[in-house]
C-alpha positions in Angstrom: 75.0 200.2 106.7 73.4 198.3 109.4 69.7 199.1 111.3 70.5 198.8 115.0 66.4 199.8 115.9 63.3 200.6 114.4 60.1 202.2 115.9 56.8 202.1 114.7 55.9 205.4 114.8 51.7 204.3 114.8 52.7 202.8 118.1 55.4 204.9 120.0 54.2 208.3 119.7 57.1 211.2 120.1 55.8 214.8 120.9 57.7 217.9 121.3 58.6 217.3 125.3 60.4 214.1 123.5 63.1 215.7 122.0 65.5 216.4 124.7 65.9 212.7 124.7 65.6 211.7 121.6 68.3 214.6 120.0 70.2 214.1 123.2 74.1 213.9 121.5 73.4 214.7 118.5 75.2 217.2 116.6 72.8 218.2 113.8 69.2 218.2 112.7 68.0 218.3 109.2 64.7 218.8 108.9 63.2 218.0 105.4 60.1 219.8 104.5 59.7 219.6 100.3 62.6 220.4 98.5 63.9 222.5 101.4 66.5 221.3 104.3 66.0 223.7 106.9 69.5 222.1 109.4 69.9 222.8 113.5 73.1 222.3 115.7 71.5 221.0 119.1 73.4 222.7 121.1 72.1 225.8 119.7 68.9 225.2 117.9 66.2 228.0 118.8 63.7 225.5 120.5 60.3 226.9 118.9 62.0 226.9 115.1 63.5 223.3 116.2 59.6 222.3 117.3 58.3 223.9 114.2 60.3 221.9 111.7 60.3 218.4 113.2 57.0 218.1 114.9 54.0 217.3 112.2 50.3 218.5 112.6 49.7 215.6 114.7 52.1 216.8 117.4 54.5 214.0 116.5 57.4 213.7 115.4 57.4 213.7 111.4 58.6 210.4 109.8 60.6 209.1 108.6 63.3 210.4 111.1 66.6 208.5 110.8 69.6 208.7 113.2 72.9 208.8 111.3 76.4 209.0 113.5 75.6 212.3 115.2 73.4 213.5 112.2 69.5 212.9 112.7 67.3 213.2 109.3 63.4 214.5 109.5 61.4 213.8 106.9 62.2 212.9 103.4 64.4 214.5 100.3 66.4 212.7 98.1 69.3 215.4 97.8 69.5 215.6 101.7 69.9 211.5 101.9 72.4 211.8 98.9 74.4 214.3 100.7 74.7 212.3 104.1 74.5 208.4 102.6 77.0 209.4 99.9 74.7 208.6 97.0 
């Protein structure tokens, strides 16, 4: 697998009215928090559930967040990874 861009997240800050943009075309969020994968369709994600699981207590998007295909990753468990990089 190749890395087409990385962001440094201490530079380019990504808050809640970001995420129209940055989802836009994707088909499913997972949001990581613990051992717990909470996962979103876009299209029909409840916006305040959808804020409340990607956005940190900074107001920022919570790292690592990795696009995959269609399939965006936020936050970090190993099963979750597994399951989408086929580990």
């Amino acid at each position: 697998m190749a890395v087409r861009e990385t962001v440094d997240a201490r530079k380019q800050r990504f808050g809640p009215e970001a995420l129209d943009e940055l989802f836009e075309g994707a088909r499913e969020i997972v949001a990581i928090k613990g051992k717990r994968a909470l996962r979103f369709e876009w299209k029909d994600a409840g916006r305040a559930e959808l804020e409340k699981a990607v956005i940190g207590p900074s107001g920022n998007l919570r790292a690592p967040a990795l696009r995959v295909g269609k399939t965006w990753l936020v936050g970090f468990g190993e099963e979750a990874y597994d399951e989408v990089f086929g580990g």
